[in-house]
C-alpha positions, 0 to 999 in steps of 0.5 A: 920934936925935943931932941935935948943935950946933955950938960956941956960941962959933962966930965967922967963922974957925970957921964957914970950918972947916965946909968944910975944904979937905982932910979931913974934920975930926972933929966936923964937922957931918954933912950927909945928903941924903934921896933917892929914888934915888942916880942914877937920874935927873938930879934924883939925879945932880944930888944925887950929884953935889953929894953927892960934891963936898960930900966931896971937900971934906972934908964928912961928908956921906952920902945916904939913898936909897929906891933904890940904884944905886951901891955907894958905901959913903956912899949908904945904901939905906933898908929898910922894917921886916920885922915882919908889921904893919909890912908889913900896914900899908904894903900898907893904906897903899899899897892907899889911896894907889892908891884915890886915884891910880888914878882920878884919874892917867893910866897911867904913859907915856914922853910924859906929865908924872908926877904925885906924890902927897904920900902914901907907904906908908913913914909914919914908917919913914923917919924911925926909920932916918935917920942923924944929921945936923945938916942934912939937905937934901932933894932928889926925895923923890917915892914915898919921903917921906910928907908929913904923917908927915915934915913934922909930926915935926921940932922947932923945932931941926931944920934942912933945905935943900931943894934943888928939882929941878922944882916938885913941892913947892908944886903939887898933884902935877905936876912941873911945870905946863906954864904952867897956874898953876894952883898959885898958887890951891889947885890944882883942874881940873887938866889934868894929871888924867883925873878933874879938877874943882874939888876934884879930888886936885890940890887935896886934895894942895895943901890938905893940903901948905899945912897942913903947911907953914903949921904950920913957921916959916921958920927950919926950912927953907931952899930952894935953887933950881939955877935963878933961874926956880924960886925965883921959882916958890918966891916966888910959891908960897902953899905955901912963899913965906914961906920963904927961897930961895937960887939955887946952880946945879948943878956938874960935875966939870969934870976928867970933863966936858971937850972930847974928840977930836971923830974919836976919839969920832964913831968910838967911836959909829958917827957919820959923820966929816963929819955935821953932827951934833945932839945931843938928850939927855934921860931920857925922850926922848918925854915932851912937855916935853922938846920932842922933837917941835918938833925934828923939826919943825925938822929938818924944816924944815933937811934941805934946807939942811944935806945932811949933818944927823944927829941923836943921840939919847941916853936911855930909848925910842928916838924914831920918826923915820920915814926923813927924817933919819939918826939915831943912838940910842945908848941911856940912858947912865950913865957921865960919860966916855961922855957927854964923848965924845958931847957932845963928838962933836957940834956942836951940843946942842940943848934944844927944852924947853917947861919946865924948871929946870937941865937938866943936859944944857946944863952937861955940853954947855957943859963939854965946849965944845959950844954949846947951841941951845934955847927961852928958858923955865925955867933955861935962860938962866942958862946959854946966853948968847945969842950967848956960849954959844949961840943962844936963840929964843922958846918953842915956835918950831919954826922959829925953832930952825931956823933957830938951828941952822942959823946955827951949822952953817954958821959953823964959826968961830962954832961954835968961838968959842961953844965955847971961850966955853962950856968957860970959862963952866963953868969959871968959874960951874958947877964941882963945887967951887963948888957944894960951896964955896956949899952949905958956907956956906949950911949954915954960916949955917943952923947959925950962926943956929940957935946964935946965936938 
C-alpha cells in the first residue's frame, strides 16, 4: 500500500501549495476520509461535505465508506472479500460480537441513545482495500472499523485526523453520555446498559480502547472537534487526553444554504402564509436527546399566547402530538435546497437537545437567515450568540424555552435583526471554504512535521 512523503525540502511557500485554490495540482497528497456512510446521517453529511469543499479546493481527496448513497465517483463503497473463509470468518466474528451486545444492549429504538461496540466482523478487511493516502482522517466509523485490527496495524509514519462527531471514541460504547461521566473512570454501571455492573461490556469496551490507544504515540493522530465543548471532552479523556486537538467547526456551502422566499416555499410545503411557524429538525426525531419531548412541553406552555403556532417537523418517525398543536411532518429530507426552503419558511429553529457537539441543523438554520432558540449544552453556543443569533435558555428548561420563543414570535423586527445577524455569522465563521481552507493547513502541518522529524 503507497503511503508517500512530501518533498524534504518543504518550506512555507510550498506547504500553501497543498490546498491550491484551483485544480488539483498533480503529486498532491491524497486525503481519504474513512466513513460509515456517505450521507446517511449528519455525522456523514457532515463528512461529505467537507470532503466535497476539501475538492473543490482542489485537494485530491476521496472517502472510503461501508455505505454508499451517493453515486459520486469519489466515494468509494468498501466490499467485503467473497472467498468462502473470509465470509466464514466474519459470520464467526459477528455471531461473537452479538453473544456480547445482545445482552448487554437495549433493542434497537427511535427513543434510544445507540450504543457501539469497538468490534466489528470486517478485522483487517478494511485495511487491504483502503486507497492510498498520505492522511487518512476518520470520521463515524461505528459498525465499520474493528478497533484493535485497525488501531494495532499502522506504523510509526502514518498520519490520521480524526474528526469527532459525538464521544463515541473515548467511552465504553455510548455516543454520548448524557452527563454521566462515567467515562472519565474506565466506564462500568453504565445507565445506558440493560445488563450493567462494574465490569460490564462499557468497561471491557473502554478497557480495551485505552490499550490501544496508549500503545500510539501522539504524533500519529491528531483530533478535530467541530465544537470546543467536545475537545474539552477530548482533553479530559483518559483515552485519548495525551493527544493533540484542533477546534474547526463544520461549513456549509453558503450558495446552497441561503434565505428563501418565505411565501413561495410556506406554499411549497402546505404551511399556512400567516402561522407562526417552529421548526424541529433531527435524524431521529423521538430519540430523548434531541429534547423532543420538552418542546411539547413548551408549546404547551405558549399556544395560548401565540394563537397562530404550527410546528414543522422534519426527519426519521413522524412524532405524536396529539391534536393541541397544528403540525406539519414532512418527512426525513436529503436534498440541501428543500431544506433551504423550509428553513427558510419558518420563523423560528428551535434546538430543545439535552447534549449535543455542532448540530448541523442551527448552521443550516443560521444560513438561510433563520435565528435558532435551543438550551446552552454542548456546541450549541459556538453558534447561537445570545441576543445576536438567538435565544439561549439553561438546559432542560421546558418553560423558559417557552417563553424564548415566545419573545421572538412576537417581535418581528427583532426576529429579522437576529436573522440577518445570522446569514452574516455564517458568512463570516461557517463557510464550506473556510472549513476546506483550515483543514488544508491542519494536513499541511501534520505532513510537515512528520518530514521534518
Amino acid at each position: 500500500m503507497s503511503r508517500s512523503t512530501i518533498p524534504l525540502e518543504l518550506d512555507g511557500h510550498e506547504q500553501d501549495d497543498i490546498c491550491p485554490s484551483r485544480g488539483t495540482r498533480s503529486g498532491s497528497p491524497k486525503v481519504v476520509h474513512l466513513s460509515t456512510y456517505d450521507i446517511a446521517g449528519g455525522a456523514a453529511r457532515a463528512a461529505y461535505r467537507l470532503h466535497d469543499g476539501l475538492r473543490k479546493a482542489g485537494v485530491d481527496s476521496s472517502m472510503f465508506v461501508r455505505e454508499a448513497r451517493t453515486t459520486d465517483s469519489s466515494v468509494i463503497k468498501f466490499e467485503p472479500t467473497k472467498t468462502f473463509c473470509k465470509r466464514a470468518e466474519r459470520r464467526i466474528r459477528r455471531e461473537q460480537i452479538d453473544r456480547k451486545l445482545r445482552p448487554a444492549v437495549p433493542p434497537d429504538s427511535d427513543t434510544v441513545e445507540p450504543f457501539r461496540t469497538d468490534r466489528s466482523e470486517y478485522g483487517h478487511d478494511i485495511l487491504q482495500q483502503l486507497p492510498p493516502y498520505d492522511i487518512l482522517n476518520l470520521h463515524w466509523i461505528a459498525d465499520f472499523v474493528d478497533y484493535p485490527s485497525f488501531f494495532g496495524a499502522f506504523s510509526k509514519n502514518t498520519r490520521i485526523v480524526w474528526t469527532l462527531h459525538d464521544m463515541n471514541a473515548f467511552t465504553g460504547g455510548c455516543h454520548y453520555d448524557l452527563g454521566c461521566g462515567r467515562y472519565l473512570s474506565e466506564c462500568g454501571n453504565c445507565p445506558q446498559l440493560l445488563a450493567a455492573g462494574p465490569n460490564d461490556l462499557s468497561r471491557e469496551i473502554w478497557t480495551r480502547k485505552k490499550s490501544l490507544f496508549d500503545q500510539l504515540s501522539e504524533e500519529q493522530i491528531h483530533f478535530a472537534t467541530p465544537s470546543t465543548w467536545l475537545a474539552e471532552e477530548v482533553h479530559r479523556s483518559p483515552i485519548l487526553g495525551r493527544f493533540p486537538v484542533s477546534v474547526i467547526p463544520y461549513g456549509l456551502d453558503l450558495s446552497e444554504f441561503a434565505p428563501r422566499d418565505v411565501g413561495s416555499a410556506r406554499e411549497v410545503f402546505g404551511i399556512p402564509h400567516e402561522a407562526k411557524v417552529i421548526l424541529f429538525v433531527a435524524d431521529g426525531l423521538p430519540l430523548f436527546r434531541k429534547g423532543f419531548e420538552v418542546l411539547v412541553r413548551a408549546l404547551e406552555h405558549i399556544r395560548s399566547w401565540i394563537p397562530e403556532l404550527h410546528l414543522v417537523t422534519v426527519g426519521h418517525n413522524s412524532p405524536d402530538l396529539g391534536r393541541h398543536i397544528p403540525h406539519s411532518y414532512l418527512g426525513h429530507i436529503n436534498s440541501d435546497r428543500l431544506l433551504s426552503n423550509i428553513y427558510s419558511a419558518a420563523d423560528l429553529l428551535v434546538i430543545p437537545s439535552l447534549q449535543d457537539n455542532l448540530p448541523n441543523t442551527v448552521l443550516e438554520s443560521m444560513a438561510c437567515g433563520t435565528p435558532a432558540v435551543g438550551f446552552e449544552v454542548g456546541g450549541i453556543p459556538d453558534m447561537i450568540q445570545h441576543r445576536q443569533t438567538g435565544l439561549l435558555v439553561a438546559p432542560g428548561e421546558a418553560r423558559a424555552l417557552g417563553a424564548a420563543m415566545v419573545e421572538l414570535l412576537q417581535n418581528p423586527e427583532r426576529r429579522r435583526a437576529l436573522g440577518a445577524n445570522c446569514r452574516q455569522h455564517a458568512l463570516n465563521h461557517f463557510s464550506l471554504e473556510e472549513q476546506a481552507e483550515r483543514y488544508c493547513q491542519l494536513y499541511t502541518d501534520i505532513l510537515h512535521e512528520r518530514v521534518v522529524g
